[in-house]
C-alpha positions as CSV (number, residue, x, y, z in Angstrom):
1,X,73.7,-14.8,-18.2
2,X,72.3,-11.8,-17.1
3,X,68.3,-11.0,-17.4
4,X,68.6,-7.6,-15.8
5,X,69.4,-5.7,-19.0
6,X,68.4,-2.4,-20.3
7,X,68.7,-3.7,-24.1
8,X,64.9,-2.1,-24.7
9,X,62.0,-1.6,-22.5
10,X,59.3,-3.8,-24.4
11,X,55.9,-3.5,-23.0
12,X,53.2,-6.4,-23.1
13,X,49.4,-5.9,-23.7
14,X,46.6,-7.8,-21.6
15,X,42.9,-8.2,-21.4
16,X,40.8,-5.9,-18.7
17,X,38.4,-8.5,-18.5
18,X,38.2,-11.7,-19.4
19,X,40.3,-15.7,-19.2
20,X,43.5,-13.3,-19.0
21,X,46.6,-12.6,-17.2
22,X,49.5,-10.0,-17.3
23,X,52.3,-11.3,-19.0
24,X,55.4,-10.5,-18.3
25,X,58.5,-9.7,-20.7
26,X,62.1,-10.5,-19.7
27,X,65.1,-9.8,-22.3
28,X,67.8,-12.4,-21.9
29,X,71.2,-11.7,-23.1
30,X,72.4,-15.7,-24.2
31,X,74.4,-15.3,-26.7
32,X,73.5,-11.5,-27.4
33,X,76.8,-10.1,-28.2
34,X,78.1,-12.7,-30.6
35,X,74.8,-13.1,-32.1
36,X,74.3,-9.0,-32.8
37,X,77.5,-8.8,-34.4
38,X,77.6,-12.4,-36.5
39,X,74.1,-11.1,-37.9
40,X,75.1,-7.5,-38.5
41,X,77.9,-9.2,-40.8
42,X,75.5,-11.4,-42.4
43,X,72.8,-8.9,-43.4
44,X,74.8,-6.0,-44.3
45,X,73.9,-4.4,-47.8
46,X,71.5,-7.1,-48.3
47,X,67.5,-6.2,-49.4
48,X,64.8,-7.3,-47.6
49,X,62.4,-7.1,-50.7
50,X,64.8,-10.2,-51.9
51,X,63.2,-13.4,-50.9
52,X,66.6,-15.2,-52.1
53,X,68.7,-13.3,-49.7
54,X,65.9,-13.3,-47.1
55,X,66.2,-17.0,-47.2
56,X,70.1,-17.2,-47.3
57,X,69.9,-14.7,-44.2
58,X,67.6,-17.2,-42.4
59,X,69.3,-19.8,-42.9
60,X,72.7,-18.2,-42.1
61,X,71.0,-17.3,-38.5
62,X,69.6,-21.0,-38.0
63,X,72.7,-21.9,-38.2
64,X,74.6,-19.8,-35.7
65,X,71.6,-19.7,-33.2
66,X,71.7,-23.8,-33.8
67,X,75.5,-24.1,-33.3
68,X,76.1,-26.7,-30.3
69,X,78.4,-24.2,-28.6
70,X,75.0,-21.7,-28.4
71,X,72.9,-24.5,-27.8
72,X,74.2,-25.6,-24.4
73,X,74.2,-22.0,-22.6
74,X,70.8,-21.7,-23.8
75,X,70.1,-25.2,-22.3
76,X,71.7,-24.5,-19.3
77,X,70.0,-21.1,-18.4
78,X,66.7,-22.7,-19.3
79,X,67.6,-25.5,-17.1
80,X,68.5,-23.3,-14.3
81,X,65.7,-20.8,-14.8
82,X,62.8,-22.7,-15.3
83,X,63.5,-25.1,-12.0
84,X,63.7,-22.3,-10.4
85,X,60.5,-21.0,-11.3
86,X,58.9,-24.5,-10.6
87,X,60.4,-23.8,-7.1
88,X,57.0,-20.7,-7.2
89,X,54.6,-22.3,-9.3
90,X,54.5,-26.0,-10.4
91,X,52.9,-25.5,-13.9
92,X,54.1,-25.5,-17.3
93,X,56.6,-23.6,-20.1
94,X,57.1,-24.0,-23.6
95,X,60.6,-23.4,-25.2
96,X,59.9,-21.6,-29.4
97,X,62.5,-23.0,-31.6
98,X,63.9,-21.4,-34.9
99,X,64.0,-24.8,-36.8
100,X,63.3,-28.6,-36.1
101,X,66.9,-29.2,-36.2
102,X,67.7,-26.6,-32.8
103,X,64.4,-28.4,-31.1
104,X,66.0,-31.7,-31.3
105,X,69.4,-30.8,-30.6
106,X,68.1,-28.0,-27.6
107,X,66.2,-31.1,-26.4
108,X,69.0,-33.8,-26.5
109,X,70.8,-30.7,-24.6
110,X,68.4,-30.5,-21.8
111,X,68.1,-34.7,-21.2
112,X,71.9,-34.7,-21.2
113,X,72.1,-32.0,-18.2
114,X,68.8,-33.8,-16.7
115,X,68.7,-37.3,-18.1
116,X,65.5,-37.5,-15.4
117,X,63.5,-35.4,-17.2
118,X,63.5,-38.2,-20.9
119,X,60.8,-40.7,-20.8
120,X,60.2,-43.7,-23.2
121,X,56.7,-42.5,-24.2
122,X,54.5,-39.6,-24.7
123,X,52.8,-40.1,-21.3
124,X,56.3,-40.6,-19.2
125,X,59.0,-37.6,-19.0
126,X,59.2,-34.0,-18.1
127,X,60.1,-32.5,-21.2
128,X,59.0,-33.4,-25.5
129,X,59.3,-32.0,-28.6
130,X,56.2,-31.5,-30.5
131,X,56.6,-30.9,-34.7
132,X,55.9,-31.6,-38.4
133,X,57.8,-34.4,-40.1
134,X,57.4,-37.2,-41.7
135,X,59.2,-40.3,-42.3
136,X,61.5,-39.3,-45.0
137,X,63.0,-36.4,-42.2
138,X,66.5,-37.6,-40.2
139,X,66.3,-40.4,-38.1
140,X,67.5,-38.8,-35.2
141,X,64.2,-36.6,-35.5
142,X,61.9,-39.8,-35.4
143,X,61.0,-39.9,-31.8
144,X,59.4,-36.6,-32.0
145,X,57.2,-37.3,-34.8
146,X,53.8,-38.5,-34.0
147,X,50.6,-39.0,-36.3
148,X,47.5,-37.1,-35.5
149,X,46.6,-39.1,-32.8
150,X,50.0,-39.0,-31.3
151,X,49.3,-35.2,-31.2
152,X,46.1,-34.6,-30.2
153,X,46.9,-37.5,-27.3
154,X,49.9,-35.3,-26.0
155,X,48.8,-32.1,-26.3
156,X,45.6,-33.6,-23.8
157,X,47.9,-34.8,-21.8
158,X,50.1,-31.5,-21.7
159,X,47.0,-29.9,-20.6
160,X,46.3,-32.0,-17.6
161,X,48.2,-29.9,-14.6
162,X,49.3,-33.0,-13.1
163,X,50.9,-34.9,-15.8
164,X,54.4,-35.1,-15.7
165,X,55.2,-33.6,-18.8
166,X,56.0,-29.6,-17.8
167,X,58.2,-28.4,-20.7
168,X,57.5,-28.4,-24.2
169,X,59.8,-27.6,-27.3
170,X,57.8,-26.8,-30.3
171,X,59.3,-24.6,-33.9
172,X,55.3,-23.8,-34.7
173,X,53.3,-26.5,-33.5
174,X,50.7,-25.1,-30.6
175,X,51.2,-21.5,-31.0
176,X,48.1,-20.3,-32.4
177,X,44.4,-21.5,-31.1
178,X,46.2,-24.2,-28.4
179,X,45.4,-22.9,-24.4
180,X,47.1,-25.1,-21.9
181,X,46.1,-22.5,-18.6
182,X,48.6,-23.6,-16.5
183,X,51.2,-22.3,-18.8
184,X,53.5,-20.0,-16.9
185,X,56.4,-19.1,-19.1
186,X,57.7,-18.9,-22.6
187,X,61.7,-19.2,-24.0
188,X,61.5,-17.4,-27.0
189,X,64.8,-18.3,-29.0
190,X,63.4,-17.8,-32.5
191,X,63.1,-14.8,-34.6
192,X,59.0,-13.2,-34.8
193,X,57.0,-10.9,-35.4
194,X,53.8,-9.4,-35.9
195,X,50.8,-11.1,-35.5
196,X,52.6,-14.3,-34.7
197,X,55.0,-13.2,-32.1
198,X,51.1,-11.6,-30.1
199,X,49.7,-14.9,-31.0
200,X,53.0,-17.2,-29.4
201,X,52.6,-14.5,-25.9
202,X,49.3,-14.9,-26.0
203,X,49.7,-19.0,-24.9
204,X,50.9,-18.2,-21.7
205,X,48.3,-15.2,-20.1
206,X,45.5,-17.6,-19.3
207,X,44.3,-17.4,-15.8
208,X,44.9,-20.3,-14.0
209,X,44.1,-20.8,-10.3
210,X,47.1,-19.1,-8.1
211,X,49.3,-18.0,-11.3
212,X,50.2,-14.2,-10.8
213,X,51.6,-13.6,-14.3
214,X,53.1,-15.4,-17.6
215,X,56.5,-14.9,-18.1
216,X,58.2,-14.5,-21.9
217,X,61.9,-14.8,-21.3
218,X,63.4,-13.5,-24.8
219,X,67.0,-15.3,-26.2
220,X,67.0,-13.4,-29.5
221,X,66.5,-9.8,-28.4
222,X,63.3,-9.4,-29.8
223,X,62.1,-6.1,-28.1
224,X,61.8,-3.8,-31.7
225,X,59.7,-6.7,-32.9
226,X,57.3,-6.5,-29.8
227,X,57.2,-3.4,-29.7
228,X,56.0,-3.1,-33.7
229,X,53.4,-6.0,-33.0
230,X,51.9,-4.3,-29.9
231,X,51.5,-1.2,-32.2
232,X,49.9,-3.6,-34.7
233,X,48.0,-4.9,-32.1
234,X,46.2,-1.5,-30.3
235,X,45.2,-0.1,-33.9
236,X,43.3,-3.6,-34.2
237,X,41.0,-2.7,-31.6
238,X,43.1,-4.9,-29.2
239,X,41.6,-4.6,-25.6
240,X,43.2,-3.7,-22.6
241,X,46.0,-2.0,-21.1
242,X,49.6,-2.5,-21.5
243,X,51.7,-3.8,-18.8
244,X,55.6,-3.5,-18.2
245,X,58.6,-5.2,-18.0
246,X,59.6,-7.1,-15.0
247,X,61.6,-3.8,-13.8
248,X,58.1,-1.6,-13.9
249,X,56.2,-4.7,-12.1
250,X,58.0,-4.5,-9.2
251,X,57.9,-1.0,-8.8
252,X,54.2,-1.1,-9.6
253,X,53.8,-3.8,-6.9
254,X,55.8,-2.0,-4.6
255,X,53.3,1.4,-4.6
256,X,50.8,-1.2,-4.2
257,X,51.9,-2.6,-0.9
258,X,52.6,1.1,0.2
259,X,48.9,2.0,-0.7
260,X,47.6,-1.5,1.5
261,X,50.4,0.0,4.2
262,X,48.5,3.4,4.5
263,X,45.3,1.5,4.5
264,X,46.3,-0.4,7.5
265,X,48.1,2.7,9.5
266,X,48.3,2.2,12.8
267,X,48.2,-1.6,13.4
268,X,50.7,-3.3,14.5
269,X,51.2,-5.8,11.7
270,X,51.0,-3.3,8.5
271,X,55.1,-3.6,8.2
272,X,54.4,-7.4,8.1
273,X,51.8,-7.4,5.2
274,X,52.9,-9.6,2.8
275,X,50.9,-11.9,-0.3
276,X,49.5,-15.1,1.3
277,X,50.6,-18.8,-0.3
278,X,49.9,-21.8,2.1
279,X,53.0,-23.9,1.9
280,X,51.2,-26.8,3.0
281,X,48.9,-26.9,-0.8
282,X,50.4,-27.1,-4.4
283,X,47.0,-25.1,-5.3
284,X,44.7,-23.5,-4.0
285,X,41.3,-24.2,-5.0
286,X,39.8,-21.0,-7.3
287,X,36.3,-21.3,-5.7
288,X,37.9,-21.0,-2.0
289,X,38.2,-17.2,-1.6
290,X,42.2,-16.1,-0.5
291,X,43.0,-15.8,2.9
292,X,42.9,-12.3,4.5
293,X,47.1,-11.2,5.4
């Protein structure tokens, strides 16, 4: 699945100042092409102002964005992506699930492509589901519901950089007033908007010792939506200046290191400067100041 697409050009906003970092948003097309025209069908001549058929619409897109043979691309491109990423920066990522239902079945999903990743309790494996539910709900669903303690227990220990626990599937648990600032990156594969959707980005732009950026990587196409909450968001008196998709980073880093070139004409290494990481250290500590390239 391709993540180079020019399927809109969403822009995120960050602080100036202040516990932030620049986020970064990536389109994804999983699933794009079926899901555009399956939902077209669905919600053509239908009324938004109708809560009925607003319902019957969400429910007819839980279902095809929670159908097992959508599921396990997902799972498999997360898979794929986010070890990759842990290959740059051994933090964290949450996963944003349309219902309870798609967390538990994306999460049986992942274990079955990386059984190493289950653990018998909330302080053992790699990856959990955190949600609502009580004891009425399916069976199935039982291992991922926890009392309050449960919760506040694992979301502590989600926070702790070196636990084991790196990935974390929630529907709407933890997205609003819950930091965890070695957060890196967040699968968005449920339909947002608004205030929410800035609330949801928001958990991963925390500064957090060497972490250049957080990462949004976008499953449902949700560029419009972003683009309507960022509008919501700089008539709020929302700080800061926006930053650009992955596309515009690169560029921007790229005049950067031509700027740090021109400052540096004339020696002999300026063709070699390039960002410092010392292979030898998972972290860096923040108090030491970076090493001069």
């Amino acid at each position: 699945m391709d993540r180079n697409t020019d399927r809109g050009k969403p822009r995120l906003s960050r602080s100036t100042r202040g516990p932030t970092a620049q986020s970064v948003f990536k389109p994804d097309e999983a699933a794009w092409a079926t899901l555009d025209k399956e939902f077209e069908e669905i919600t053509e001549g239908e009324e938004d102002s109708s809560r009925e058929k607003l319902k019957t619409k969400w429910a007819a897109l839980e279902a095809l964005v929670g159908a097992p043979e959508r599921v396990r691309p997902v799972a498999q491109d997360l898979v794929t992506h986010f070890e990759a990423r842990q290959g740059v920066l051994d933090d964290k990522g949450m996963v944003v699930a349309m219902s309870r239902r798609i967390c538990v079945a994306l999460y049986d999903e992942l274990i079955r492509l990386r059984p190493e990743w289950a653990g018998s309790g909330d302080q053992e494996g790699v990856v959990k589901v955190v949600m609502t539910g009580s004891a009425n709900d399916d069976p199935a669903w039982q291992d991922h519901i926890r009392s309050k303690a449960r919760n506040k227990a694992i979301a502590d220990h989600f926070r702790d950089p070196g636990s084991p626990m790196k990935l974390v599937i929630v529907r709407d648990m933890w997205l609003t007033g819950f930091d965890v600032l070695s957060l890196h990156t967040m699968y968005l594969d449920k339909s947002m908007q608004g205030h929410g959707l800035m609330q949801a980005i928001a958990r991963v732009n925390r500064v957090f010792a060497d972490k250049p950026d957080g990462l949004v990587v976008d499953y449902l196409g949700l560029a419009n939506s972003l683009k309507d909450a960022l509008g919501i968001y700089a008539t709020s008196g929302g700080q800061g200046k926006p930053t650009l998709d992955v596309e515009a980073a690169l560029d921007f880093m790229a005049e950067k290191l031509d700027v740090v070139r021109g400052i540096l004409h004339g020696h002999p290494g300026r063709h070699g400067v390039v960002p410092w990481r010392n292979p030898g250290r998972d972290r860096r500590d923040p108090a030491q100041p970076a090493r001069p390239a």
